[in-house]
Structure formats: structure tokens, C-alpha cells
C-alpha positions in Angstrom: -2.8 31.0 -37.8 -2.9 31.8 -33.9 -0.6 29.9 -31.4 -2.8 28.7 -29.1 -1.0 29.1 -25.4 0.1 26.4 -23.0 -0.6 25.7 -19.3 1.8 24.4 -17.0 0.6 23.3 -13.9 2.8 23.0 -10.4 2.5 21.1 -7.9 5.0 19.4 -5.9 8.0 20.8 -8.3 8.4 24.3 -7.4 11.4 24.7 -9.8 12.5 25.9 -13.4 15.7 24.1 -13.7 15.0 20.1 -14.7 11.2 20.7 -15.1 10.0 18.8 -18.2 6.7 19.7 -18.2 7.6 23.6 -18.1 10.2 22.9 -21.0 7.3 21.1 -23.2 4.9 24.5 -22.3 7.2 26.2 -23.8 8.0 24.1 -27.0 4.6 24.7 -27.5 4.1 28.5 -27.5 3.1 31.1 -25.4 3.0 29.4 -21.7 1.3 30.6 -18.4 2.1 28.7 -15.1 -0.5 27.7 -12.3 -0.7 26.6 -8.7 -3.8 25.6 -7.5 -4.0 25.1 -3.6 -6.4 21.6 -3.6 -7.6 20.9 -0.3 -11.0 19.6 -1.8 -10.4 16.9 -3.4 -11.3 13.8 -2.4 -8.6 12.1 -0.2 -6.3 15.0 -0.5 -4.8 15.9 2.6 -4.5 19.6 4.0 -1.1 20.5 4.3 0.0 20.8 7.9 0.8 24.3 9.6 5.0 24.4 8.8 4.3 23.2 5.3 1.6 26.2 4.5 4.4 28.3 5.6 7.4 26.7 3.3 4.5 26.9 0.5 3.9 30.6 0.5 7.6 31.6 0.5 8.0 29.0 -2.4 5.4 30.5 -4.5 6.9 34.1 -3.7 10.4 32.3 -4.8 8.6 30.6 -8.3 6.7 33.6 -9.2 10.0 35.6 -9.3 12.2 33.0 -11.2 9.4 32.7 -13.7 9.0 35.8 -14.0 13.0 36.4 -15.4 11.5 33.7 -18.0 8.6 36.0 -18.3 5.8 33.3 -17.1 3.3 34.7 -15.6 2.5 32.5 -12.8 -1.9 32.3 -11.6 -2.9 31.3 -8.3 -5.8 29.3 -7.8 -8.0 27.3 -5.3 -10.5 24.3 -5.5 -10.7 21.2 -6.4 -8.4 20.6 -9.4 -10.7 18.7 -11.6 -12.7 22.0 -11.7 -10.4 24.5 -11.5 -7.4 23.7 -14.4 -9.6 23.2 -17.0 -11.5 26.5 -16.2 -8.2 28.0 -16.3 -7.0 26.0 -19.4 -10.3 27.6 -20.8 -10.1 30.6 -19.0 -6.3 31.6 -21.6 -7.6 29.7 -24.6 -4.8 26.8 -23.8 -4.3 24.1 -26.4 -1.7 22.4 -24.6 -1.7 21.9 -20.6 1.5 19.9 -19.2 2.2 18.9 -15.6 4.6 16.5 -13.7 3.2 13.1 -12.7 2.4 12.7 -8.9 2.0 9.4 -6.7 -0.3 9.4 -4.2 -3.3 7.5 -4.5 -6.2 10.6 -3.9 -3.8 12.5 -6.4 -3.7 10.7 -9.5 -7.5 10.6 -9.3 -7.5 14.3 -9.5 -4.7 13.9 -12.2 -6.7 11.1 -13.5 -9.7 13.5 -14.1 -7.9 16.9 -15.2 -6.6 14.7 -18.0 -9.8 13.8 -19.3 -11.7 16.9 -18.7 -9.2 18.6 -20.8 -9.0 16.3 -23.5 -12.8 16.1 -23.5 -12.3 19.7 -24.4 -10.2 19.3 -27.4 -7.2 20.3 -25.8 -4.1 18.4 -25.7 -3.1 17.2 -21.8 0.8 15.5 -21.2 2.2 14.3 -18.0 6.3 14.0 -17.2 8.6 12.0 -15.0 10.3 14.6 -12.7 10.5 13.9 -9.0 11.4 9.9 -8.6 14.8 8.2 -10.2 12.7 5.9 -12.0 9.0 5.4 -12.3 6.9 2.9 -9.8 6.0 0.8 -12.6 9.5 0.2 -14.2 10.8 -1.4 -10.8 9.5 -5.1 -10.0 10.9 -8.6 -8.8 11.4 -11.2 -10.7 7.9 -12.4 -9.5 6.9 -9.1 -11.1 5.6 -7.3 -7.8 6.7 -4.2 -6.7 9.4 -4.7 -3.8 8.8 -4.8 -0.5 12.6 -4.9 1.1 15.2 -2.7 0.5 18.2 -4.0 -0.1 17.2 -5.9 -3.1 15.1 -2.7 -4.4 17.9 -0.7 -3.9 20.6 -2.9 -5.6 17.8 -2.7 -8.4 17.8 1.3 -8.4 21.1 2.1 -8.0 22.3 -0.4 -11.2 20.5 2.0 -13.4 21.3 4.9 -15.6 19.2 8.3 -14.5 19.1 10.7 -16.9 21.0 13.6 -16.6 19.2 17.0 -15.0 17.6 19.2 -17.6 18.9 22.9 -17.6 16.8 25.5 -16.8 14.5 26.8 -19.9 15.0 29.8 -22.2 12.3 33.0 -21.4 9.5 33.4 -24.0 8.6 36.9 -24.8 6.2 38.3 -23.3 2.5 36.5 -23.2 0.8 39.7 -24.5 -3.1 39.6 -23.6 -2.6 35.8 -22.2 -2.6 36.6 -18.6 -5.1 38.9 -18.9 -7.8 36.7 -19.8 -6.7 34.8 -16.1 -7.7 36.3 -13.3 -5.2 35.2 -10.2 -6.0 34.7 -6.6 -3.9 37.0 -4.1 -1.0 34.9 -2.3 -1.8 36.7 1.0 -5.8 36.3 0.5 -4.8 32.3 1.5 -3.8 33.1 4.7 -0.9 30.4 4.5 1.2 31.9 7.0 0.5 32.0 10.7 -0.9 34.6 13.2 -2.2 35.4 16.3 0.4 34.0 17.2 3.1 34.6 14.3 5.2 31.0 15.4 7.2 31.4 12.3 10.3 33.5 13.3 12.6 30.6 14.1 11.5 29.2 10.9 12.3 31.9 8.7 15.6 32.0 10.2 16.6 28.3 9.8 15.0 27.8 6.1 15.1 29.6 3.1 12.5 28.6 0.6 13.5 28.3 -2.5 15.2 26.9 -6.0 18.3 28.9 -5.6 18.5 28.4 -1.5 18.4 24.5 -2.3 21.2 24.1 -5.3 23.1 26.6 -2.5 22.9 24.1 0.2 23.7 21.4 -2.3 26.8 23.0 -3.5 27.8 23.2 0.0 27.1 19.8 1.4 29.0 18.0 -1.7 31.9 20.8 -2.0 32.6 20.8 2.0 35.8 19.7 3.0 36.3 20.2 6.8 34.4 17.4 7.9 33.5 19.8 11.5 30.0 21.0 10.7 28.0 22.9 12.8 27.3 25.4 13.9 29.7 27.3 10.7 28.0 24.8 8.5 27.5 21.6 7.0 30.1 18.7 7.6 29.7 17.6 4.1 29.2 14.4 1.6 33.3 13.9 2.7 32.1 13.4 6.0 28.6 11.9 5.8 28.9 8.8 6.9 31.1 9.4 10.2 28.8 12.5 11.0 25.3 12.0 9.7 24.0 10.6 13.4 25.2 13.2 15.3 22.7 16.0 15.5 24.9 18.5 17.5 26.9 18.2 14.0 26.2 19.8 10.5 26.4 15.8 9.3 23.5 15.7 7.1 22.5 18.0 4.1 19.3 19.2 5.5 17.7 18.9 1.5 14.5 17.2 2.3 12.6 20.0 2.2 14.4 21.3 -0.7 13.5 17.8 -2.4 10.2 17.5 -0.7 9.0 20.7 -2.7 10.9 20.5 -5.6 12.9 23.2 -5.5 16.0 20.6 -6.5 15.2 17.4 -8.0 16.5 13.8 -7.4 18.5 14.0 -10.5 20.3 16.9 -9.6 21.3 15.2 -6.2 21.9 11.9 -7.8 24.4 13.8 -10.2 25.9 16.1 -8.0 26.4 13.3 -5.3 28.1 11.1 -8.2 30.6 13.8 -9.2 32.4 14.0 -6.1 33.0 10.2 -6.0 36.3 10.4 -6.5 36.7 12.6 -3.2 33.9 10.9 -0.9 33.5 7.8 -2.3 32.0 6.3 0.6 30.2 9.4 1.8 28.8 8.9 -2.0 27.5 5.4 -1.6 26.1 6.0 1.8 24.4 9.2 0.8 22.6 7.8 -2.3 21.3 5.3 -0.1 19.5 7.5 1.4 17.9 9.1 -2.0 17.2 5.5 -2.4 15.5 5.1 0.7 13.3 8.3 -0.5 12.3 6.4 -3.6 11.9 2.8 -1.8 9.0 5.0 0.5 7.5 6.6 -2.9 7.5 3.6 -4.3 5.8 2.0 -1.6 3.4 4.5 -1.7 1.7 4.3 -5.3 1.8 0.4 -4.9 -0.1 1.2 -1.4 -2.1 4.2 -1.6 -3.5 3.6 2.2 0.4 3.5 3.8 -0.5 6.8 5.5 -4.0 5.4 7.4 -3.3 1.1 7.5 -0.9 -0.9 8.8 1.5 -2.4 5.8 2.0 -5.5 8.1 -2.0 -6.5 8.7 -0.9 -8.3 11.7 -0.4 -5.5 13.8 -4.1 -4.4 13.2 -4.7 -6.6 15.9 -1.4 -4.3 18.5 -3.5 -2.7 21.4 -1.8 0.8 20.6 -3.6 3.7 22.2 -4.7 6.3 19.6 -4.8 9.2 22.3 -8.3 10.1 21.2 -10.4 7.3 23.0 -8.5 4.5 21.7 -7.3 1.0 23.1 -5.3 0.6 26.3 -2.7 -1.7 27.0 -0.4 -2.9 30.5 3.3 -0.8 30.7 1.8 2.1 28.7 -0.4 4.9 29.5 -3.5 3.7 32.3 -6.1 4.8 30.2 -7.0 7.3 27.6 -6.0 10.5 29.5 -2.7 9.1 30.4 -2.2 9.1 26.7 -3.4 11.9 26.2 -1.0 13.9 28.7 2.0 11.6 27.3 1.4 12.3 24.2 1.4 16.2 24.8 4.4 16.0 27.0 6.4 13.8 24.5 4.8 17.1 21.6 6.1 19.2 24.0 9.9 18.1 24.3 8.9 17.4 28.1 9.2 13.2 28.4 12.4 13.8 30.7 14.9 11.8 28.1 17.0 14.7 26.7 17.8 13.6 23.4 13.8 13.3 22.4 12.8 16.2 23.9 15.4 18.4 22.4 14.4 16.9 19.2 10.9 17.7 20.0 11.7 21.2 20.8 14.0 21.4 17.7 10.9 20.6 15.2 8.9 22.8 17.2 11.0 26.0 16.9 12.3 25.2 12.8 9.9 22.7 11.2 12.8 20.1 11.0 14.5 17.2 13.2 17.5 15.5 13.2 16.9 12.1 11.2 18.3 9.5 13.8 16.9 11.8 17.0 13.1 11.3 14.9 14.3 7.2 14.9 14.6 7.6 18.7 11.4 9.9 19.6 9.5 7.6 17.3 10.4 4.6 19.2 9.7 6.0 22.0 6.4 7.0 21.5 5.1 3.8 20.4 6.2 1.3 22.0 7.3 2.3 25.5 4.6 5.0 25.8 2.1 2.3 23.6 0.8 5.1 21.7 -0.3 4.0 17.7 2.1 5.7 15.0 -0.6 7.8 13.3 -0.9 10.0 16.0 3.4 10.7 16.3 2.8 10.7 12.0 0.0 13.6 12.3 2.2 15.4 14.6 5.1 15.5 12.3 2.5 15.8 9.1 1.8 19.2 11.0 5.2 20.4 12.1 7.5 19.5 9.6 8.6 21.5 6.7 9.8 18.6 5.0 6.5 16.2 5.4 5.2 14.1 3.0 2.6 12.0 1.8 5.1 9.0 0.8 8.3 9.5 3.5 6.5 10.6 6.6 3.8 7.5 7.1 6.6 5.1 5.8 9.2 6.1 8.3 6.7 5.6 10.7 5.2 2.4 10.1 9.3 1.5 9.8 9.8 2.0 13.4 6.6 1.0 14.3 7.8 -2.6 12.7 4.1 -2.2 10.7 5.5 -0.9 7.3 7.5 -2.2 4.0 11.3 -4.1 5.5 10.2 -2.1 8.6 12.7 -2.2 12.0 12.1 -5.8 13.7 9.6 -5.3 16.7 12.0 -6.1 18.9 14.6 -3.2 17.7 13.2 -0.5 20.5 15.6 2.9 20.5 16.5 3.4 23.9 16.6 7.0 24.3 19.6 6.9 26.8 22.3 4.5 25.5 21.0 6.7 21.9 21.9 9.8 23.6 25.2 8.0 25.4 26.2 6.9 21.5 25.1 10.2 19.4 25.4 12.8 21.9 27.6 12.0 24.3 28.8 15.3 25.8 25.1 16.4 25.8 25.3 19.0 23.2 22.7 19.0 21.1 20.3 18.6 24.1 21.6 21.2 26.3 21.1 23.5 23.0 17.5 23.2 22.7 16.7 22.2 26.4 18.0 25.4 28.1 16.5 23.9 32.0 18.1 20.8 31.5 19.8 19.6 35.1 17.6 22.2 37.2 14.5 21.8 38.6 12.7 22.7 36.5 13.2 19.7 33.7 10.4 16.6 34.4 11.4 13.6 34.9 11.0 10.6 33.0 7.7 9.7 31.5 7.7 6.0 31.6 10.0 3.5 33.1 11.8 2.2 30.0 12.3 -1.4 31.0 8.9 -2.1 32.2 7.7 -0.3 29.1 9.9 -2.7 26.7 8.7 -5.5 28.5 4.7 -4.7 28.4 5.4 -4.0 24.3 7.1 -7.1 23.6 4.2 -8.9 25.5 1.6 -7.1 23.8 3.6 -7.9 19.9 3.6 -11.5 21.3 -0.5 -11.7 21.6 -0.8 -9.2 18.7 1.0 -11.7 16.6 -1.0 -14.8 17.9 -4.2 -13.5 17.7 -3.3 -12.6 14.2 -2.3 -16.2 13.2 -5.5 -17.4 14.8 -7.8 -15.1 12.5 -6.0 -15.5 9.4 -6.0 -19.4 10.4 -9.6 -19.0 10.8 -10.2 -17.3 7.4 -8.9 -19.8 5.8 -10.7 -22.6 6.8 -14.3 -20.3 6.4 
């Protein structure tokens, strides 16, 4: 009797190591891998310049590791309701495995692969792989999902997570089985930039990859010295004393490594956990942050529109400017070309505060910013320069290696005060005490601001008190006029 072959499709989990749907292609017999680059499909979003970057040197990486397993990996693109059952088809598959995802626009197209392969006869099996614990199996006592952290958290981190799974045996080779699949050519996608190539600084602050990320991990929980930069990271030791200063190695730079799956939550969770006994706080404070990862993930199957509406409805009715012919509002920009030339000066790393705009500069140049400096350049985009979060959230959908659909819209609407437990209204970053507090000795901006002090640096963008003012006023209405209209509705 012929072994019919299995299909294992990747997606956001660009790894061999702790991959249970690779293992279960596998068990099954003969086993073929496939990306398939989906930007047709409805509601799925085009990945953003830094990203398509970080996604061709992570195929490059994934093709080579399965390869020493002797997995051919196929290259695809289209919509993937049409295009893995063609493939599955396409081999002869019986068996076609993947790892669950959970955005809202995704498991649609999950939701339809599954049947369009089963309609086929074939068998089609989804894993748990890139959260701690699955959306469904957190709730309150109410039995809705949670919408503050702390008690979600609490929830979380009382649980047992499975231990990482090790890295699968190779197969022998998959005679005639990759023949019958013809593959698209990585370069034919024209992922990585040109005229202009941007990507030098890039390639020399990242290396994608699975063996890059358990590298970085290693270091982060094994460092000792506490310094950190620039010889390299202060460590899980040193985390929580170090992790808000950016001119510091203090945090483990792994979102992107998380982000595409090169390393999964369970093999941070366990790493994290065995050095307790040497960093127990820098532990604690660190999972917290995994935590905070999955609290955003979370949010995001429960809401699939967190990356387009406001979480808190009564901020639909905030006079933000969109930048692109939206409202106005007093102590912000004038009208809609102010915010327009605000928002490109603030893109630019050239608002006059230091700390942003070396943070600006800093994503610019390596597709990454330091977490508390994207806290204060957040702030200050939307509420002293009035300008709505989506437009700061494309920017860093577009510039970030590490952006995502669950993280990147929810760490908006957090500062914003519009999301899930978001920052009080009230809580605006001001970018100069932040910079007297994180940066005091001007370090990190005078790194990535090389005119700082001369002529030749602006100066500042908007007068930070008046700005304050004008966005508390405008919360105050915002929330009113909310309170009227949902008073209205119900008494219609």
C-alpha cells in the first residue's frame, strides 16, 4: 500500500524545534513544507516594508534547516484557500497540518483551507504553537474573555505550559514528492528593497533566523554583567533595573524572534524559569512581559477589529486628526496640513524632543525601537500633536521588524487610553522629564541624533503644556458627548 505524503504549512512559525504540526507531518509519512505569501485574502493585511525584509531571510533560514531534515520546503502565492489545497493535490497529500493563527481575516482563510481539504478526502489538523494557552481556555468568572491585566495575568501565569518540543528527526528523502510541486522563486517576490536598497542597517542589527533567536536567548538569560550595551545584552539578571534605558542592552530584543516564530513562547517561558534561582525578580518581571504579549493576542481573537476601532467606543467621538483629511482639534495641528507636516517630522525623528526623535531615527535605520522610547513617541503623537493612533500604528506596521497584527494596534490603543486596561487619558509621557529619567546623560539620543545641540536640530514641534491642556479638554467633551449618545440610545 502507498504512504500517501503530508503537507505542512507555515506561517507565522518559521521554526523546526517546538513545531507540532511539522512533528505530526512527519508521524504521518513522507512530508513536504509550504509558505504561501497571502496578501489576497480577504482582510489580510500586506506586510509592511521591514517585515517583507525579515520574511525573505527567514525563509532563506527555514529552507536550510529543513533541508538537514530533508524537507523540501515550496513557495507559493495567492489566496490560501486556493492555493494549499492545489498544493495538497498538487503531491498527492493525505494529511495537511498547520499551527492555529488568531486574527480574525486569518482564521477565515484557515477556516476555509480546512474544509476545502476535507471536502477532498484528505485529512486537515491544526496545533497550539505560538500563545501559552489558547484564547478560549482563559475567561472570568463571568465567563468573558478579560479585559484587564492584572487579573488575566494572575490567571496565566498560575498555569502549567507544556514543556518545548525538541526539534524533529529528518525523514529520508521524499523521492518524486517534490517533483510533482512546482515552487515559486524567493527572489521572483521581490521582498527585499531597491532603488533604494534601505536595508543595510538592518542586516547589520538583525539576523533572521531559528538559530540567531535561541542565540540571543541564551545570552539574555545566561548574562551576568548587568552593563549591556554596546558589548551586549544586560541580561534577565539585570532586567528589571535596565529594561527602560535604551542607551543600555536592558531588554532581550526577541520580539521579532517571537513575532516570526523562529523561538516560541514556551521556549522563553522555560528558559526564563530556569534561571529563577539567579534572577528571580528579573524572572517575574520578564514573564510579565510574555504575559503582556499574550494579554494583546488574546484581545485580539476576542476582538478581531482592535487594529481599525477603538476598544473603548467612547473615544469614537475624540476629534483626533487622521493626517489624511481628518478632524481638527484646538492645541494640536491648525488644520490638515499641519498634521500632515507633524506627522512627517515626528516619522522623521525631527519633532525637536531628543528622546523621540532618536527613537524615530533608531526604527528607521534597524526596523526596531526601544519599548519605553515607543511609550513616549506614542504619547506624543497623539495627544499633544492630536494626531489618531492608526496613523503612528501604520507607521510602525511599516517599519518594524517585529510588527504584528495582535501587539502593534494594542499597544497603541494602550497609550492612546482607547484599548483593553489601556493607560488612563490623563497619563501623557512627557518626552523631557522621560528623557531627564531614562536618558539622563543624553546617550542614546546623541547616538542616533548626530546634529543634536547645533543648528541644524528643529526645535520643538508643539508647546507641550498647551498641547496637554487642549487634549485633556478635548477627552473631557469626547467623553460627554459619548455619555449623551449612549444615554440617547437607550431611551430610543
Amino acid at each position: 500500500m502507498t504512504q500517501h505524503p503530508s503537507l505542512v504549512w507555515f506561517r507565522d512559525d518559521l521554526r523546526v524545534a517546538d513545531n507540532p504540526a511539522l512533528r505530526a507531518a512527519l508521524a504521518h509519512g513522507p512530508t513536504v513544507a509550504l509558505y504561501v505569501l497571502d496578501q489576497d485574502s480577504p482582510g489580510i493585511r500586506p506586510l509592511g516594508g521591514a517585515a517583507r525584509w525579515w520574511l525573505h531571510h527567514a525563509l532563506v533560514d527555514l529552507a536550510a534547516s529543513l533541508k538537514h531534515l530533508n524537507v523540501p520546503l515550496v513557495l507559493r502565492r495567492g489566496p490560501a484557500a486556493a492555493v494549499v489545497p492545489q498544493a495538497a493535490e498538487d503531491c498527492g497529500a493525505g494529511h495537511v497540518a498547520w499551527n492555529r493563527r488568531y486574527g480574525g481575516p486569518e482564521r477565515d482563510a484557515d477556516s476555509a483551507v480546512k474544509a476545502a481539504v476535507r471536502a477532498a478526502g484528505r485529512t486537515a489538523e491544526s496545533f497550539h504553537a505560538s500563545l501559552l494557552h489558547e484564547p478560549w481556555e482563559l475567561a472570568t468568572r463571568q465567563g468573558t474573555h478579560y479585559r484587564v491585566f492584572t487579573p488575566f495575568w494572575r490567571e496565566l501565569s498560575g498555569r502549567d505550559h507544556r514543556n518545548p518540543l525538541p526539534a524533529p528527526r529528518g525523514q529520508e528523502s521524499p523521492r518524486g514528492i517534490q517533483a510533482a510541486l512546482e515552487s515559486d522563486d524567493l527572489a521572483d517576490w521581490g521582498l527585499l528593497p531597491t532603488r533604494p536598497d534601505w536595508s543595510g542597517p538592518l542586516a547589520e542589527a538583525w539576523e533572521p533566523g531559528e538559530a540567531a533567536g535561541h542565540r540571543l536567548l541564551e545570552e539574555f538569560v545566561g548574562a551576568r554583567s548587568g552593563r549591556g550595551a554596546p558589548t551586549g545584552p544586560a541580561g534577565l539578571a539585570a532586567y528589571p533595573d535596565t529594561r527602560d534605558l535604551p542607551a543600555r542592552g536592558g531588554t532581550s530584543r526577541l520580539s521579532p524572534y517571537l513575532r516570526w516564530g523562529h523561538v516560541s513562547p514556551f521556549q522563553v517561558w522555560h528558559a526564563v524559569a530556569g534561571h529563577r534561582r539567579d534572577a528571580p525578580e528579573g524572572s517575574a518581571v520578564f514573564a510579565s512581559e510574555l504575559g503582556w504579549r499574550e494579554f494583546a493576542w488574546h484581545t485580539l481573537y476576542h476582538r478581531p477589529d482592535l487594529g481599525t476601532a477603538n476598544l473603548r467606543p467612547e473615544f469614537d467621538a475624540y476629534p483626533w486628526h487622521r493626517a489624511d483629511g481628518g478632524d481638527s482639534r484646538a492645541g494640536g495641528a491648525d488644520d490638515d496640513g499641519d498634521a500632515r507636516a507633524l506627522l512627517a517630522a515626528w516619522q522623521r525623528g525631527r519633532t525637536g524632543f531628543p528622546i523621540v526623535d532618536a527613537g524615530q531615527r533608531e526604527l528607521w535605520a534597524t526596523g526596531w525601537m526601544h519599548n519605553r522610547v515607543r511609550m513616549v513617541s506614542a504619547s506624543l503623537l497623539v495627544k499633544n500633536l492630536g494626531i489618531h493612533w492608526r496613523a503612528g500604528e501604520e507607521w510602525f506596521w511599516d517599519t518594524l521588524v517585529d510588527a504584528d497584527a495582535a501587539s502593534n494596534p494594542f499597544n497603541w490603543q494602550w497609550v492612546a487610553g482607547s484599548g483593553a486596561d489601556a493607560s488612563p487619558f490623563f497619563r501623557i509621557f512627557n518626552p523631557e522629564a522621560q528623557a531627564k529619567k531614562f536618558d539622563p546623560d543624553g546617550e542614546y539620543a546623541r547616538a542616533w541624533i548626530p546634529e543634536l545641540g547645533t543648528d541644524g536640530y528643529p526645535e520643538q514641534c508643539v508647546d507641550l503644556a498647551q498641547s496637554r491642556a487642549a487634549a485633556l479638554e478635548a477627552y473631557r467633551e469626547a467623553k460627554d458627548a459619548g455619555a449623551f449618545e449612549a444615554a440617547a440610545r437607550g431611551r430610543a
